[in-house]
N, C-alpha and C positions, 0 to 999 in steps of 0.2 A: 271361642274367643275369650281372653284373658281380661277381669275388669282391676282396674289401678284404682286407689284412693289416695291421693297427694296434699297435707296437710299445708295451707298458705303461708309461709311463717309472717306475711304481711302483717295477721293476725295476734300475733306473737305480743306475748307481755316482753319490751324490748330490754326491761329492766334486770330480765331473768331467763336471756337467751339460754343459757348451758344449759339449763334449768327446760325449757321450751322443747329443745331440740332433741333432748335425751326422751321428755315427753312422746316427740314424735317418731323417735325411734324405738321405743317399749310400746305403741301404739299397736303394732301390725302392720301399719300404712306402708306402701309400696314405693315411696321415694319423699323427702320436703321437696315441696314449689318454690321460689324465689323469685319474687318480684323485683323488679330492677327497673326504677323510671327517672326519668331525667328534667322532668317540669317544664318539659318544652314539648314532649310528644303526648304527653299525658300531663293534666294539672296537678302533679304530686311529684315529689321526691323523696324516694325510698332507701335503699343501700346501697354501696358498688360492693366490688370484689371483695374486698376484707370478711365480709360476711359471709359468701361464698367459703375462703378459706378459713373462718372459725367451724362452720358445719363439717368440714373434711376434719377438724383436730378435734372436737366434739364428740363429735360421729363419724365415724370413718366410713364404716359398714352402710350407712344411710345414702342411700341414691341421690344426688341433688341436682336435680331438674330448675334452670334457671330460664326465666320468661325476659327476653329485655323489652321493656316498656320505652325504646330509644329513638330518637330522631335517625341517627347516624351508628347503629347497632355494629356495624362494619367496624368498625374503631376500636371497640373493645372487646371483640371475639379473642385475640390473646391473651389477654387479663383474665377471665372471666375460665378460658379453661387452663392458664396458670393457675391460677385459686381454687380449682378443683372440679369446677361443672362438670357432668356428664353429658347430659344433655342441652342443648340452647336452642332456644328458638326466637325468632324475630319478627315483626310485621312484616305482613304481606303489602304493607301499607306506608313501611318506614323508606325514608328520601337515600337510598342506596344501591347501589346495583342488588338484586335479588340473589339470582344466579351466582352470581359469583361469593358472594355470604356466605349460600352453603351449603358452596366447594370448600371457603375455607372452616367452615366447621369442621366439614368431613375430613380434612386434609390433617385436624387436629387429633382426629380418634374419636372425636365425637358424634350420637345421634343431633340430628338437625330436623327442626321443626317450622312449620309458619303457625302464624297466629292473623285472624280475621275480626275484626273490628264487628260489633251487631250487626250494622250497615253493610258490609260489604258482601256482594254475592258470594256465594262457594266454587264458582265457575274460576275465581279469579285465581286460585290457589295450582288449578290443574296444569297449565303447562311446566309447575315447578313439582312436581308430586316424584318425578325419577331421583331428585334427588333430595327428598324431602321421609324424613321415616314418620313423621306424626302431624297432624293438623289441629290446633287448638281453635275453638269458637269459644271467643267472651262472650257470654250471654248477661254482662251488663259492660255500659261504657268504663273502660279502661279508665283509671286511676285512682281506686278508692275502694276497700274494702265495705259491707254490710251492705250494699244494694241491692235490690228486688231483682230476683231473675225474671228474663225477657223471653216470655214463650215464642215473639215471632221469631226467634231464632232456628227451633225447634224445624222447619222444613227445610232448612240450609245444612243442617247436619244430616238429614236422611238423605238429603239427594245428593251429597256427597259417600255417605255410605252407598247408596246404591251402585255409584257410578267405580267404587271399592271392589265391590263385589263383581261388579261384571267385568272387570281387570284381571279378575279372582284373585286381589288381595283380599284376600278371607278375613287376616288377622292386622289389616292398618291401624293403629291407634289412633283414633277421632275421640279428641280431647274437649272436653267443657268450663271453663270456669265463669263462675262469677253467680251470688245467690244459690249455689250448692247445699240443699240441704236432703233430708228423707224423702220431700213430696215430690223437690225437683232433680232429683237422682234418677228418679223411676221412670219423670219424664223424656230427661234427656236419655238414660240407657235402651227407652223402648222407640225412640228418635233415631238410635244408632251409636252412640256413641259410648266408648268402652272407659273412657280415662278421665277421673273427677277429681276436679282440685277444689276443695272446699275450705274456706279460713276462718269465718268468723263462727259460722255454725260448729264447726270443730275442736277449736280453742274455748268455746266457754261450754264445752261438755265437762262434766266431772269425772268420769271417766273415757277417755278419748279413744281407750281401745275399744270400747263395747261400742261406742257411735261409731268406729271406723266397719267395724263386724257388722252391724244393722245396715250399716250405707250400702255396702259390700252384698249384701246378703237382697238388697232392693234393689239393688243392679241387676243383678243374675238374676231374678225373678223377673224384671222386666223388661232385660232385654231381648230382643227375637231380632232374628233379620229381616230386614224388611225387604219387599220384592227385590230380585236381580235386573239390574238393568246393561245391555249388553251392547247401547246406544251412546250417545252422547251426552253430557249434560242437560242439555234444552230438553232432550227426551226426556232423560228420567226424571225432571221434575214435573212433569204432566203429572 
């Protein structure tokens, strides 16, 4: 299993994006994150699109993985991969038809992902999982960079791994963000989860590639699989 390290640009000195991004492209790191919130679904307002499409003129080469933090995420799935995302993903939680989101991501050429609120169970993501390539867990509440990771998050990502594995999706991307640092990398990768988007811990490293190599390096060490489960959800979290 393949582990990702995804720089926040939430984090970002906004004064000195070209500057930021070229950062995290000479990093190592395996795609930038882009937070997208609307201060209606989340208490914050971040970037739209344009940012998106400066990362593609910036960086071209640089994977950009965009999270939308949106009430109504449906709305601007064509903007977001006009501007150049790769990947999108939306709440499992946002006031939209689910299903059909993302059909239209996929329909765009793009990977499509859900995103789960601390709160919400992992149960709730599975009837959309055939058309879904990755699943992200906030392990702190959505809007705000620098928050404490939330270990009860930690048995919602295994018993989604496990119920992964007995699919024998081997290699599903179960994503983490939120309070990403060394101690809680090793947490969540030995939890299940392969794909770490880290911002604030990341951004005031002095050297951002040696901490992207260290994070990377505490992943793989700590991730293992955890039991297969060949049952239903309710099962495998026993």
């Amino acid at each position: 299993m393949d582990f990702a390290i995804l720089p926040s640009l939430l984090a970002a000195d906004g004064a000195k994006l070209g500057e930021e991004l070229t950062r995290v492209a000479q990093s190592g790191s395996d795609a930038v994150h882009l937070d997208i919130m609307d201060a209606h679904f989340v208490p914050n307002l971040s970037f739209g699109p344009d940012v998106v499409r400066v990362s593609r003129r910036v960086c071209p080469d640089l994977y950009r993985h965009v999270h939308l933090m949106l009430t109504r995420p449906d709305s601007y799935i064509d903007a977001f991969a006009d501007a150049g995302a790769q990947t999108i993903q939306i709440h499992v939680e946002a006031d939209c038809d689910i299903w059909e989101t993302l059909r239209k991501i996929r329909a765009r050429g793009l990977r499509s992902g859900l995103v789960l609120r601390p709160q919400t169970p992992a149960a709730v993501v599975v009837p959309y999982l055939r058309l879904c390539d990755e699943v992200l867990f906030m392990t702190v509440n959505p809007g705000y960079g620098g928050q404490s990771f939330m270990p009860e998050v930690l048995p919602h990502i295994t018993e989604l791994r496990r119920y992964a594995d007995g699919q024998g999706w081997r290699d599903f991307a179960i994503m983490v963000d939120g309070g990403i640092n060394y101690e809680t990398v090793e947490l969540a990768a030995a939890a299940g989860a392969n794909q770490f988007v880290a911002g604030s811990f990341l951004f005031r490293q002095p050297d951002m590639a040696a901490a992207v190599r260290e994070m990377r390096k505490r992943a793989l060490l700590a991730g293992s699989p955890p039991p297969v489960c060949h049952t239903g959800m309710s099962e495998c979290s026993s």
